[in-house]
Structures are given as structure tokens and as C-alpha cells.
N, C-alpha and C positions, 0 to 999 in steps of 0.2 A: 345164617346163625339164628338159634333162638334167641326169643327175646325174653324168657325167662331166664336162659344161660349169660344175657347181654348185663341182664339186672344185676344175677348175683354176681358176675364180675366185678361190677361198677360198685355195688356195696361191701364188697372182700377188699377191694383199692380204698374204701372210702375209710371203713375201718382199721386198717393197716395204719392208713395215713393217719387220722384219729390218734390211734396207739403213739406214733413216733411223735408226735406233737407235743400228748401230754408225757413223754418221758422225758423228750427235749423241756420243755417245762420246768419240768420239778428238780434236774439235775444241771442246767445251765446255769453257770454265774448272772449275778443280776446286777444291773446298778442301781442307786434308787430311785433313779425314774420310772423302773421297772415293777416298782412295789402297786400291789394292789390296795382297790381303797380298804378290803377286810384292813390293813394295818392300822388304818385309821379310827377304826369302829373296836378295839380292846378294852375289854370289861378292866376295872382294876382292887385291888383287894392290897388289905392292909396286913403287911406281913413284918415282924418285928420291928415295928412301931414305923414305918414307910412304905409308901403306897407303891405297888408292882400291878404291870400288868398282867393279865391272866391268859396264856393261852399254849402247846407243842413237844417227841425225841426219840430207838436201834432193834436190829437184830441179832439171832445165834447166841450160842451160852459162852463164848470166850470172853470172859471179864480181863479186862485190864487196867491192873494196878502197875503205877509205876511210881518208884520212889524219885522224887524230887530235891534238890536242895537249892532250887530258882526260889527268887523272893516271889511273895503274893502277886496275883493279877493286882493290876493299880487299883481296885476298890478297895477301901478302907477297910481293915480287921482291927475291930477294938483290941483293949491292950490285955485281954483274957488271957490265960497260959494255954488254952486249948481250944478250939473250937471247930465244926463242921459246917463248909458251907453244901446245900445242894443247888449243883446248878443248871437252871435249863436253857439250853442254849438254842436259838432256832436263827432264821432267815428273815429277809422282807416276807417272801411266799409262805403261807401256812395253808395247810390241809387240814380236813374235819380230823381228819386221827394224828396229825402233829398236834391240834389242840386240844383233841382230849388226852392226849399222854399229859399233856403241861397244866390242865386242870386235875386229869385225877394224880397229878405226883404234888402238885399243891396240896389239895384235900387231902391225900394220904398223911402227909406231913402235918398240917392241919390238926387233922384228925388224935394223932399217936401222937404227936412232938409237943403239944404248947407249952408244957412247964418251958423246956430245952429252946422254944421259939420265942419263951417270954424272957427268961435270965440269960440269952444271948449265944446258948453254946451251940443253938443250929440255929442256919438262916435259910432261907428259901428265895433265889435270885433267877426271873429270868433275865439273862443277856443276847441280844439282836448281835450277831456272829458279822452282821454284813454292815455295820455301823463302826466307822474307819476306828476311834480308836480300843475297838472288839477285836478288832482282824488275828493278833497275835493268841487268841484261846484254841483257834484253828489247829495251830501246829501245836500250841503247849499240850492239848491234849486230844491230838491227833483224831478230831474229828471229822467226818464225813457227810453226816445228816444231822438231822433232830435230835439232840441228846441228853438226858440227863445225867451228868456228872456228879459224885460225891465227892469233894475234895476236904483232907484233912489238912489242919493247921495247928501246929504247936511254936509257945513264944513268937509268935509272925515270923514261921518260916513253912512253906507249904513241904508236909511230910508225904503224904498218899494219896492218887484219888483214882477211884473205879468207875469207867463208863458203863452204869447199869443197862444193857442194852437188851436184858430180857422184857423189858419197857413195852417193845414193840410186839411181843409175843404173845404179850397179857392185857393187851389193849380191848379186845373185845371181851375179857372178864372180869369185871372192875374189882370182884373178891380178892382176885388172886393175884390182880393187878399191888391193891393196896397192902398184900401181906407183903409182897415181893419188895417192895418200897421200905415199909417199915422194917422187917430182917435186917437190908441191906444199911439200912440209915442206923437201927441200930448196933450194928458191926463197928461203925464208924465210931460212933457215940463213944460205947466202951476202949476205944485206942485213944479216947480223948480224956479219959477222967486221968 
């Protein structure tokens, strides 16, 4: 046998293997002894009027909205008649592009929202999905990956919320990334006055 045929064998196996590793990786449940130290090194930014970390969320254009009549995730909702939260939901494990979804949907927000992020009617929350008492946003909204959710709430009781998942689509255009954000946040917005 050649031993240039010997090589590329050996490197077609090595890469394959490579492959399987980092998708076993990224899609395996983790516990948190599994967390990398990245989890420990997040920037954090002051977002109506409480410090969040900064960092991660979908594919395909099928949005889905589903109406609720389940009381709020256990985080506090002041006692406003309407309000929007956005939320980004991630893992222990983060990627460069889970964290630039979870920065550029902050800055979007940022950017277009601060009256709405200062008088309280939109918030910007990331939540760790794999932090035990997270685990139930899983199913409430039927998450898979990285996500950012808009969830509506009127008199505290959660009305609608749509996993924006063209997120991951507009990831390398931060343009079209931040219109796509703003639209959708203002959809929300206007179901809330």
C-alpha cells in the first residue's frame, strides 16, 4: 500500500472522528461539572436597572407563537398591565456564534428599546436552561438550542411568546441581524400598549 493512500486514510478517520466529537459536544446533555471555564469569564452589562450577563440562540423561518394561559416563569413581573420580556436562553457550553446572537440581540434591544427598557415594559433576560431551577423553560417553550424568545405578558399572566429563530440566520449580518430583532420586538411592543 501507498503511503500516501496510508496518510490520507488516517486523516479522512481522524477528521470524521473530529466531526463526531464536536457534535457529540455541542448536543449532549451536560452536568455542571461539565461547564467550561468560558462560563466563568462573562462580561456583564446593566440592563433595566440589574446587572446580566452577556453572552448566546435558532434556525428556519417557522416562528412559533403559542398562546398560554400558564402563570409567569417564577421571575418576578412588576405589577404593569403589560409588559415584554426578551429572553435568551442558553447552556453551560457556549459558542462564538451562541455568543454573538446573545450580544447582538442585547445591543439590538439596547439600541431601539431604551425608553421601553427604562419605564419597564421590555426587559432583556439571559437565563442558563441547564441551572436546576431553569429546567421547566425547556418544555414551556419548547426549546432545542440557543434561543431567543419574546414572551408577552399582560396583568401577570403570560399571553404569547415567539421563538425568533431567524437569529441564527442573520448571525453573520449584524444589519439585518438588528432589524430582524427590532420588527419582531416591536410586534410585541404594540400587543402590549
Amino acid at each position: 500500500m501507498n503511503i500516501r493512500k496510508l496518510v490520507k486514510v488516517l486523516l479522512l478517520i481522524f477528521v470524521v472522528l473530529s466531526f463526531v466529537v464536536l457534535i457529540y459536544k455541542e448536543f449532549s446533555p451536560r452536568s455542571e461539572s461539565n461547564a467550561t471555564d468560558a462560563t466563568t469569564k462573562v462580561d456583564t452589562v446593566a440592563v433595566s436597572g440589574e446587572s446580566v450577563p452577556v453572552a448566546e440562540s435558532q434556525t428556519a423561518r417557522e416562528t412559533s407563537t403559542r398562546q398560554k394561559d400558564e402563570s409567569p416563569p417564577k421571575t418576578a413581573v412588576t405589577s404593569q398591565k403589560a409588559k415584554v420580556i426578551a429572553y435568551y436562553f442558553h447552556g453551560n457550553f457556549r459558542c462564538t456564534t451562541c455568543r454573538t446572537i446573545e450580544q447582538y440581540s442585547h445591543d439590538a434591544i439596547q439600541e431601539f428599546f431604551t425608553k421601553e427598557l427604562g419605564n419597564g415594559r421590555l426587559e432583556f433576560r439571559p437565563v442558563n436552561v441547564e441551572e436546576g431551577e431553569n429546567h421547566h423553560y425547556i418544555q414551556n417553550y419548547q426549546l432545542f438550542s440557543k434561543a431567543l424568545v419574546l414572551v408577552l405578558y399582560k396583568d401577570d399572566k403570560q399571553i404569547k411568546w415567539e421563538n425568533l429563530k431567524e437569529v441564527w440566520i442573520h448571525v453573520r449580518d449584524k444589519e439585518k441581524f438588528f432589524q430582524y430583532v427590532k420588527d419582531e420586538v416591536e410586534k410585541f411592543l404594540k400587543e402590549a400598549e
